[in-house]
Structure formats: structure tokens, C-alpha cells
N, C-alpha and C positions, 0 to 999 in steps of 0.2 A: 504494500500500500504506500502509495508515493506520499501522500500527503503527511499520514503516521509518522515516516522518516521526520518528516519538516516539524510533527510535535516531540522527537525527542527529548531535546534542549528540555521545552518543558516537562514532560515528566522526568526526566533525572535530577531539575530544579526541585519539584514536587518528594520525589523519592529523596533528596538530602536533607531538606527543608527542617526548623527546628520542629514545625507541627508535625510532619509524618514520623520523624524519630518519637517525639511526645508520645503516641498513637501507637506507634508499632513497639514500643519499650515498657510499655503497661501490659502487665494481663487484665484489667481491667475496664479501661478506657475504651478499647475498640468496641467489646461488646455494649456496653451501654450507647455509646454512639449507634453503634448497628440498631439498638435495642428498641430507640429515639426513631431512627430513621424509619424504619417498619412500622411503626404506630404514626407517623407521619404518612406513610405512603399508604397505607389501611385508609387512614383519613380524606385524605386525597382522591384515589381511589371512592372509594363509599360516594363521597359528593358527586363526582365525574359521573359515578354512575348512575346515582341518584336523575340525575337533568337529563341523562342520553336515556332514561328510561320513560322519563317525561316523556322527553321527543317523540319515543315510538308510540306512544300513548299508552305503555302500560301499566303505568301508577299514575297516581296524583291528578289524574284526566281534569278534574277540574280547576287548579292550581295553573291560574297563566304559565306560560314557561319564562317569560320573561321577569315575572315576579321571583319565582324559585330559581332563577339564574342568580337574580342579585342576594336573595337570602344566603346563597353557597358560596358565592366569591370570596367570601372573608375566609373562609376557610380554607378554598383552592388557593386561594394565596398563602395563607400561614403555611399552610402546609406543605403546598412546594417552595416556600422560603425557609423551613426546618430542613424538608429534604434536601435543597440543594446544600445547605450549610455542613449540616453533618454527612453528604454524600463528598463534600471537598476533605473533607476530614480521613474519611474513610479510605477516599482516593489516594489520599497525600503519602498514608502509611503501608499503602500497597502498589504504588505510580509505576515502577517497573513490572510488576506483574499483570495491572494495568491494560500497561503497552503494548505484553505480548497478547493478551487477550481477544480472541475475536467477540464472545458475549459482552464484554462489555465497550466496546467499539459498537455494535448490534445493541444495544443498551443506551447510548449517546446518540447515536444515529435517530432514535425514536424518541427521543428524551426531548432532543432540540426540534425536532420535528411536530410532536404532541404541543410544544409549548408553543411555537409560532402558530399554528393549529388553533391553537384555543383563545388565543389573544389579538386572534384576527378574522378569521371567517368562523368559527364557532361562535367570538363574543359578540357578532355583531348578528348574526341571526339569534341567538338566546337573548337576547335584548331589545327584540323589534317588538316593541310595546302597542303598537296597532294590529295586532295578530298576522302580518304578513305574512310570517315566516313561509309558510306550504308546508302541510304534510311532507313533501314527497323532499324538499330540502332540508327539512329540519330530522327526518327520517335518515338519510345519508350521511347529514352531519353528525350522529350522531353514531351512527354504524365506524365511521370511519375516525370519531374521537374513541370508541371502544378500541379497534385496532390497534393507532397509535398506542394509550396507554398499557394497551397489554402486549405490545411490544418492548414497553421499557419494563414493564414487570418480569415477561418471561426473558428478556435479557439480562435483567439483574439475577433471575435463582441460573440463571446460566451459569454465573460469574461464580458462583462455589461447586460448581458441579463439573464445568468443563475445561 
């Protein structure tokens, strides 16, 4: 992967760094970090799914979507702002292994993808407060924010398995 080559500098920056040695020289630390992170991404998760279930209509049929966009956002935010925090962490004391990683390369890939995803054509149809959205788009968007996210899920248990 040509580009990987061009991220090395950074992760061996990462893999020296005082925080990954912090992280990697506890037996403590990691796991709770991990511990953090997974109750953050349940969290996360849960909401996501919550509104793409909207979408298809099959909860909460009566609950605008756009109403129950805004009630979730506080959350989709905390939570992918605990996840990425403690996921840098995580990164920092594991950056060379990382590297060689294809799950989690398949992990970032969906990660960045799911987020630009949801903070542009997701939030702007979950948010169209005159009911515009269509079945049939709010339906897709919603298929296709399930994907994403469970692309960076099944990417992460990659990450200890393969």
C-alpha cells in the first residue's frame, strides 16, 4: 500500500511517543481505555441505530425523524468524541502493529468514511424538518449508515483476531 509507506513516519512517531509507552507499560491502562472505548462505541452504535431504524420505519413510526435525529446527536457526538480519544490512545501503544494491520487499515477506511457519511448527507436528510426526506432516500441512507458503521465494528474485532 503506497500511501501506508507515506504514514510510517507517523506511526513510529505514535509507537515512540510518551502516551503509547504510558499505554503499552501498564497492565492496567490499556484495558480500561479499551474498556471506555467499547461502552462508547455500544453507545454510539445503539443511537446510529436507533434513527437508521426510524428510517426504515420500524420503531418509533410516529416520532419525526428529524426530531429523534436531534435528541441523538448529543450522544453520537460524545461518543464518537470518547471513541476517537481513547481509540488514539489505544493506537499510540500498539502504532507498529497498527501498521502492519490490514483490519485495522479496513477499520479507518470505514471509520472516516461512516463519519463524513453522517455529517453530510445523513445529517442533512435526518434533519429535513418539513418531512421531505422520501421513504425511498431516507431508506438507503440508512441501509448504507448500517454498513458503514458495521464496517468499522467488524474491522475493529478484526484487529484482535487477525
Amino acid at each position: 500500500m503506497h500511501v501506508m509507506h507515506h504514514l510510517l513516519p507517523m506511526f513510529k512517531w505514535f509507537d515512540g511517543s510518551v502516551m503509547g509507552n504510558w499505554v503499552r507499560d501498564s497492565r492496567w491502562i490499556f484495558p480500561a481505555i479499551e474498556a471506555v472505548h467499547i461502552v462508547a462505541l455500544a453507545l454510539l452504535f445503539g443511537a446510529i441505530l436507533l434513527l437508521n431504524l426510524r428510517l426504515l420505519g420500524l420503531t418509533l413510526k410516529t416520532k419525526p425523524v428529524a426530531q429523534l435525529a436531534r435528541e441523538l446527536a448529543p450522544w453520537i457526538l460524545v461518543s464518537l468524541i470518547i471513541i476517537l480519544g481513547s481509540g488514539v490512545l489505544l493506537f499510540a501503544s500498539e502504532a507498529m502493529k497498527a501498521y502492519a494491520s490490514v483490519p485495522f487499515q479496513v477499520k479507518m477506511l470505514f471509520l472516516f468514511a461512516a463519519m463524513i457519511f453522517h455529517y453530510t448527507i445523513y445529517w442533512k436528510l435526518t434533519r429535513s424538518s418539513d418531512g421531505t426526506i422520501g421513504a425511498v432516500w431516507g431508506k438507503l441512507a440508512a441501509i448504507v449508515s448500517i454498513l458503514l458503521w458495521l464496517g468499522v465494528g467488524l474491522g475493529g474485532r478484526g484487529i484482535g483476531f487477525l
